[in-house]
mmCIF file of the C-alpha atoms, coordinates in Angstrom:
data_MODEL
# 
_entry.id   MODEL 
# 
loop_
_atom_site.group_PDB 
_atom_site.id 
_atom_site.type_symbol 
_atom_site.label_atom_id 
_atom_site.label_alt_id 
_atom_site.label_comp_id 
_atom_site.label_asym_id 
_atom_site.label_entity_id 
_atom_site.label_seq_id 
_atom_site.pdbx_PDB_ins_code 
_atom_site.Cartn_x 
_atom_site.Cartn_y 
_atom_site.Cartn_z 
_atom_site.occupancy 
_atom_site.B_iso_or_equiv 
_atom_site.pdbx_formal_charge 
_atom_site.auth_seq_id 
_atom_site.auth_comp_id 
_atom_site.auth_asym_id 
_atom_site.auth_atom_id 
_atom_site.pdbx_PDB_model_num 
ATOM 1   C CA . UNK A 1 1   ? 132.988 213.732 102.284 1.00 0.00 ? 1   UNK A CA 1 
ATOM 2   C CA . UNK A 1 2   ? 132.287 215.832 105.688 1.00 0.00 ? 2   UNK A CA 1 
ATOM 3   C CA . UNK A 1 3   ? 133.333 214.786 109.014 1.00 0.00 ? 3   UNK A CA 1 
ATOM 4   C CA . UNK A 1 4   ? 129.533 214.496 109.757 1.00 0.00 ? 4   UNK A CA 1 
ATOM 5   C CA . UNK A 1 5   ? 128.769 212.151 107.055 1.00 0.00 ? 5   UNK A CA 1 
ATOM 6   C CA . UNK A 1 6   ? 131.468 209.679 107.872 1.00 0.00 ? 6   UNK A CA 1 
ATOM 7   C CA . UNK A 1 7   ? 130.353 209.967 111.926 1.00 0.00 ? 7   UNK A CA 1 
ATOM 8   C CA . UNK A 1 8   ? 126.718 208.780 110.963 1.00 0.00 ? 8   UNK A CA 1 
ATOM 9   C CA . UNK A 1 9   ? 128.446 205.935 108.812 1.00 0.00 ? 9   UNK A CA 1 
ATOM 10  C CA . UNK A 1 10  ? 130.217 204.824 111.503 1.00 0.00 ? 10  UNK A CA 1 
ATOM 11  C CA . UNK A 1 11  ? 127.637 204.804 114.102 1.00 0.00 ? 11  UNK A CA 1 
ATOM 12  C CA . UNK A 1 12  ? 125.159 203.132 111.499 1.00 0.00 ? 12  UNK A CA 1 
ATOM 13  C CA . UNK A 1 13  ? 128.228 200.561 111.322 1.00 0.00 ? 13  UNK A CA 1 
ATOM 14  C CA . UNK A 1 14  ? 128.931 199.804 115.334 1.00 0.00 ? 14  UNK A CA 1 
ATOM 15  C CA . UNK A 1 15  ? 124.784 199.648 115.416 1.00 0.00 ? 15  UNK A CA 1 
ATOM 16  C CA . UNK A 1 16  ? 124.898 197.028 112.692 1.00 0.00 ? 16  UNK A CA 1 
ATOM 17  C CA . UNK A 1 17  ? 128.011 195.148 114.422 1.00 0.00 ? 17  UNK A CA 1 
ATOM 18  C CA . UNK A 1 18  ? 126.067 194.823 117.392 1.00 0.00 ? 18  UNK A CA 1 
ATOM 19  C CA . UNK A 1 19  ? 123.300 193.858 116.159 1.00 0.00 ? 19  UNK A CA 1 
ATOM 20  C CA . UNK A 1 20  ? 125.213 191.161 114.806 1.00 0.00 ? 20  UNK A CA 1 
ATOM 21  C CA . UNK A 1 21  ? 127.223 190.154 117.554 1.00 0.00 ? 21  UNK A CA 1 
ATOM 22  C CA . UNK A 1 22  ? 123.751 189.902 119.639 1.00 0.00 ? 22  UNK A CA 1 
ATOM 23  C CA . UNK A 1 23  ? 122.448 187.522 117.096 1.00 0.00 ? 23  UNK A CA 1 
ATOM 24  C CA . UNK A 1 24  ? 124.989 185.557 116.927 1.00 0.00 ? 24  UNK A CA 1 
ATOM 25  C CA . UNK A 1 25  ? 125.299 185.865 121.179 1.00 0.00 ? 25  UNK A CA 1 
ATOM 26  C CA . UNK A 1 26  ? 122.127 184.723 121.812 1.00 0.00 ? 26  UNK A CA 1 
ATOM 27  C CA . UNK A 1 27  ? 121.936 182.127 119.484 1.00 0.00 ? 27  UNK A CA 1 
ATOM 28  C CA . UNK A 1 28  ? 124.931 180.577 121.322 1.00 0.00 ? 28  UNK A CA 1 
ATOM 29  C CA . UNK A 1 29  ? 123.191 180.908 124.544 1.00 0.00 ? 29  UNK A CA 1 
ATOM 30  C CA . UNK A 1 30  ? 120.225 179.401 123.508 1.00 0.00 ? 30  UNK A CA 1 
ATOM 31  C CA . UNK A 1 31  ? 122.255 176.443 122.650 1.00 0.00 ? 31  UNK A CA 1 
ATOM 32  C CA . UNK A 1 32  ? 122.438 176.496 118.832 1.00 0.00 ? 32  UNK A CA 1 
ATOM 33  C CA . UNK A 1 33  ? 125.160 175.796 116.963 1.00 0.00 ? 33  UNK A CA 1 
ATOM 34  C CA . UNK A 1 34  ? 126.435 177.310 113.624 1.00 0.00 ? 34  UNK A CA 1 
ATOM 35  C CA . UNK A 1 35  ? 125.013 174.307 111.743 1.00 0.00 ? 35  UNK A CA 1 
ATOM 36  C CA . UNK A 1 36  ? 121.306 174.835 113.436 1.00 0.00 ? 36  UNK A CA 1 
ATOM 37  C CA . UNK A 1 37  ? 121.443 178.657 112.826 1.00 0.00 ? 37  UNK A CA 1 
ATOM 38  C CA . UNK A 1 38  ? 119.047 179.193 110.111 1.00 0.00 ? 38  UNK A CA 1 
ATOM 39  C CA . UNK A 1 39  ? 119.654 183.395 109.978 1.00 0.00 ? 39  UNK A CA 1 
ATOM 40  C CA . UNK A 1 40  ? 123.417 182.694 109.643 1.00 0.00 ? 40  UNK A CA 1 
ATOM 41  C CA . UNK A 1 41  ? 124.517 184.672 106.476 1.00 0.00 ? 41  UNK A CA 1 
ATOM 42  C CA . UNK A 1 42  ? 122.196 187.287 107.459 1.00 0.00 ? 42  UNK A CA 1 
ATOM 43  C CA . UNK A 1 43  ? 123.243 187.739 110.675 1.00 0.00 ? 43  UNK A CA 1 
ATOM 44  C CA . UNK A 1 44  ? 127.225 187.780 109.823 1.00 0.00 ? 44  UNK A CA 1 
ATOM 45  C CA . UNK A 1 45  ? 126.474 189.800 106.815 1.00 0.00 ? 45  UNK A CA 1 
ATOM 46  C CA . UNK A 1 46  ? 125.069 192.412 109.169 1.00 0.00 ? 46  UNK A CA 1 
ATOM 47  C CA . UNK A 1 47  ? 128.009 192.027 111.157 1.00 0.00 ? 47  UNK A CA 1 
ATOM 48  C CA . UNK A 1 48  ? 130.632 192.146 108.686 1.00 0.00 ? 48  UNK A CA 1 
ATOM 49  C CA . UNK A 1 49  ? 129.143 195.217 106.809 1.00 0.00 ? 49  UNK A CA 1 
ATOM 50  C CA . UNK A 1 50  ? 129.109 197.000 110.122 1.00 0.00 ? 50  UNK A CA 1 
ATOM 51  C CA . UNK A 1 51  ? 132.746 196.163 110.643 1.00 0.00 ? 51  UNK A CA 1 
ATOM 52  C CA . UNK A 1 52  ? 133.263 197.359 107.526 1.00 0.00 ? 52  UNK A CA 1 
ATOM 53  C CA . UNK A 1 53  ? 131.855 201.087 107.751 1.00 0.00 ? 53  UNK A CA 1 
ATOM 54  C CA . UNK A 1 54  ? 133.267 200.980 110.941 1.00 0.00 ? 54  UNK A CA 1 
ATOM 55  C CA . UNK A 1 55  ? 136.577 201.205 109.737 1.00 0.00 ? 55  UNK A CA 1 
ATOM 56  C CA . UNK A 1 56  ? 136.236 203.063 106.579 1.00 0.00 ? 56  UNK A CA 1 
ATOM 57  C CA . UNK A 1 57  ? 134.043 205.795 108.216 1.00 0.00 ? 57  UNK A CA 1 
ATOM 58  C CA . UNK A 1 58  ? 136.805 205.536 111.141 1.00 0.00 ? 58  UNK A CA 1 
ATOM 59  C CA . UNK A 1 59  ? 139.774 206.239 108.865 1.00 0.00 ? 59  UNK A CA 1 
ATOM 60  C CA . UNK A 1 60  ? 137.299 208.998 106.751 1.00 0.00 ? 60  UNK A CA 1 
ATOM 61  C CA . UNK A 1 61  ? 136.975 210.552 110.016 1.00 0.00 ? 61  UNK A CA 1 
ATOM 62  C CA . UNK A 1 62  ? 140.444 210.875 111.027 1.00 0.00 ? 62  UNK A CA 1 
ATOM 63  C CA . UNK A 1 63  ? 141.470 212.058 107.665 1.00 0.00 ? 63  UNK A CA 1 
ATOM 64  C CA . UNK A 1 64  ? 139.608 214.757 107.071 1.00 0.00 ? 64  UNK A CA 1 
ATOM 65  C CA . UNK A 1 65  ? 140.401 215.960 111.299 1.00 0.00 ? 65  UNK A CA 1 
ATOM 66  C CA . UNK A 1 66  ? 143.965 214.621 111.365 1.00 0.00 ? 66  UNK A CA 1 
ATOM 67  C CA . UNK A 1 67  ? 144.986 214.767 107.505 1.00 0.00 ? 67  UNK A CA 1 
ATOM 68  C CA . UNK A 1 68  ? 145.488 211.280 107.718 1.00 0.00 ? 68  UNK A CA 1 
ATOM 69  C CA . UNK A 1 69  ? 147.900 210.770 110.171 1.00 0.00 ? 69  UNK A CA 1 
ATOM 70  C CA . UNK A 1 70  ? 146.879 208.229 112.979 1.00 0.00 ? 70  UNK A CA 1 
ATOM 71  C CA . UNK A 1 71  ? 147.396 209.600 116.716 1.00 0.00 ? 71  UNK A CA 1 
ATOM 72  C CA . UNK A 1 72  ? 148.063 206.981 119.821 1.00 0.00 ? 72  UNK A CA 1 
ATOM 73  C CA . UNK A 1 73  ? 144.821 207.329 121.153 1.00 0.00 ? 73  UNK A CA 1 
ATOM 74  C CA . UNK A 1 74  ? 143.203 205.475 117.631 1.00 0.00 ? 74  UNK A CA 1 
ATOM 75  C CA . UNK A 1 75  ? 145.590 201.889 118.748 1.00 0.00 ? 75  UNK A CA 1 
ATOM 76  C CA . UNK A 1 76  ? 143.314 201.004 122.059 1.00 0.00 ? 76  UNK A CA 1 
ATOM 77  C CA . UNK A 1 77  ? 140.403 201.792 120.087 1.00 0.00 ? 77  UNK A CA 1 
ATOM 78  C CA . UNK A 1 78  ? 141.431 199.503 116.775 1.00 0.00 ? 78  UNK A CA 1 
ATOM 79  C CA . UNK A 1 79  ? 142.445 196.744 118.860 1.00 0.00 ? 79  UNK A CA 1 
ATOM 80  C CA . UNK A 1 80  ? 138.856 196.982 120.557 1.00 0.00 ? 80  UNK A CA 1 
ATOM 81  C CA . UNK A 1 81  ? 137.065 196.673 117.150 1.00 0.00 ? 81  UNK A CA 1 
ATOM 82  C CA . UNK A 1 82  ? 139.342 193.934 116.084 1.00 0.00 ? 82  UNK A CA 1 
ATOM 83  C CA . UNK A 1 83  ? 138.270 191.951 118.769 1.00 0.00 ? 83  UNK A CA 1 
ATOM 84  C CA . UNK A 1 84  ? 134.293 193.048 118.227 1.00 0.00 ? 84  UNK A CA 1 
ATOM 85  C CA . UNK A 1 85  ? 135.732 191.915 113.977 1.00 0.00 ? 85  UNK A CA 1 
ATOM 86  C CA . UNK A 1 86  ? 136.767 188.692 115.467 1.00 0.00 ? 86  UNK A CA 1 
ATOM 87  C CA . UNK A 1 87  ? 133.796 187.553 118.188 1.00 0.00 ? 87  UNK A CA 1 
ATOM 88  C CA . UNK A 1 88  ? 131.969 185.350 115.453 1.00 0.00 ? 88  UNK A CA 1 
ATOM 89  C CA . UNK A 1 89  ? 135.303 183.421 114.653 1.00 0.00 ? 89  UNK A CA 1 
ATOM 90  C CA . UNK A 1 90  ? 134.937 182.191 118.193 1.00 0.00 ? 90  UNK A CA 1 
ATOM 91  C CA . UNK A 1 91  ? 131.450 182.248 118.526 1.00 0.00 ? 91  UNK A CA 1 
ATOM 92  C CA . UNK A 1 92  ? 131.487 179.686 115.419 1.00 0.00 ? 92  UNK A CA 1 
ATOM 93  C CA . UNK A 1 93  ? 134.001 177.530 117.515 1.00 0.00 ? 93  UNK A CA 1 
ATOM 94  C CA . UNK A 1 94  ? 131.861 177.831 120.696 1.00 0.00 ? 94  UNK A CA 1 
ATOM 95  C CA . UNK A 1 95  ? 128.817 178.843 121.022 1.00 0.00 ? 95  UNK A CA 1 
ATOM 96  C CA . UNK A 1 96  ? 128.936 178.704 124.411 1.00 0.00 ? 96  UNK A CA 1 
ATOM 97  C CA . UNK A 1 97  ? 130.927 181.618 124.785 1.00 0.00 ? 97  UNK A CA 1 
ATOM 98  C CA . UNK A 1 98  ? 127.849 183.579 123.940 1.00 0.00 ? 98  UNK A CA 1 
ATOM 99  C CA . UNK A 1 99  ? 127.307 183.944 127.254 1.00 0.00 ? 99  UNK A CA 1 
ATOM 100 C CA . UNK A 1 100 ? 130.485 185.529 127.943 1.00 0.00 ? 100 UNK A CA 1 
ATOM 101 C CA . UNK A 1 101 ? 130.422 187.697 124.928 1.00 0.00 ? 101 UNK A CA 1 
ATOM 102 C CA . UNK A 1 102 ? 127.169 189.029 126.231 1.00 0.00 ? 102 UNK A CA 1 
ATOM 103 C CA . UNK A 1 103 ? 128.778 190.731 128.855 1.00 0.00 ? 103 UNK A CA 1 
ATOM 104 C CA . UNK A 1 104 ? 132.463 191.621 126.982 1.00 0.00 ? 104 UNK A CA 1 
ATOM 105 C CA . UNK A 1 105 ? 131.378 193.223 123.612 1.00 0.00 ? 105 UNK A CA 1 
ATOM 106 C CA . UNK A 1 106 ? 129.628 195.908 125.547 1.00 0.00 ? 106 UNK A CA 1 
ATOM 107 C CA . UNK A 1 107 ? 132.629 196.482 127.524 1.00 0.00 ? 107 UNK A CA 1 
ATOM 108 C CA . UNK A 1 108 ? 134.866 196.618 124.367 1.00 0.00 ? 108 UNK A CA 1 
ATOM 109 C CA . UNK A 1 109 ? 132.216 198.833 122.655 1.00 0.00 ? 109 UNK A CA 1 
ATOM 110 C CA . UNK A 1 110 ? 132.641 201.050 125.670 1.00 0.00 ? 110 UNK A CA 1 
ATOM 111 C CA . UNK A 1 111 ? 136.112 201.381 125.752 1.00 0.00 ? 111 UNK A CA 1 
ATOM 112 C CA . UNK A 1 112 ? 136.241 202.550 121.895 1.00 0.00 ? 112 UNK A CA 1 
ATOM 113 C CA . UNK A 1 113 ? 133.814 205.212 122.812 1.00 0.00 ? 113 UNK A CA 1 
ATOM 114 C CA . UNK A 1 114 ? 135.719 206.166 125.351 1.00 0.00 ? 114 UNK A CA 1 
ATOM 115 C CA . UNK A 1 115 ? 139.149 206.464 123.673 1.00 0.00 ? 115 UNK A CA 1 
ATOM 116 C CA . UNK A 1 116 ? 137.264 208.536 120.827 1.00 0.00 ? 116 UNK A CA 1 
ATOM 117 C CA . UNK A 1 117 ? 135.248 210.821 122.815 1.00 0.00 ? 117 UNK A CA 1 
ATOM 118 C CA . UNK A 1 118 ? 138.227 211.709 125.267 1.00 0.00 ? 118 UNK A CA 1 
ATOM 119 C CA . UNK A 1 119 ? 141.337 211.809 122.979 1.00 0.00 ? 119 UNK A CA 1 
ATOM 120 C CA . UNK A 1 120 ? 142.376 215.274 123.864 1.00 0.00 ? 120 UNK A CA 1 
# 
């Protein structure tokens, strides 16, 4: 697969994370609960297949630039998606933190842009 292919699946993927994360967000804010959420599966469906091409596309990418090999500037940028991977597992906990996640998974989602736009 080209380099181009796997950097549209992994856009497609953070696109579909956030949506999911903003669902789930917002939901929180507006004081539901996981119980009351009636879009649940489809909401962390949409999330976890986002996660998923995030990574796969990720790794596709820096195999076919890097042969595989994983350079420093890739850790920063995994341990930001890991926490994007994680946000419903506290969101499901407490849905108040929706509020705080509001502001954070931007943050996080610019910090892995920046480590893999300026990684020379």
């Amino acid at each position: 697969m080209s380099y181009e292919l796997f950097l549209v699946l992994h856009i497609f993927g953070i696109v579909l994370l956030f949506m999911g994360l903003g669902g789930l967000a917002f939901h929180g804010i507006a004081g539901g609960t996981r119980e009351t959420n009636p879009a649940r599966g489809l909401v962390s469906a949409t999330h976890g297949v986002g996660t998923l091409l995030i990574v796969a596309a990720g790794f596709g990418m820096l195999g076919v630039k890097y042969g595989g090999a994983m350079p420093g500037w890739v850790h920063p940028k995994l341990l930001a998606w890991i926490c994007l991977a994680a946000a419903p597992a506290l969101l499901a906990r407490k849905p108040g933190a929706g509020r705080v996640l509001w502001i954070v998974a931007p943050l996080l989602g610019l910090l892995a842009a920046y480590f893999g736009l300026n990684h020379k």
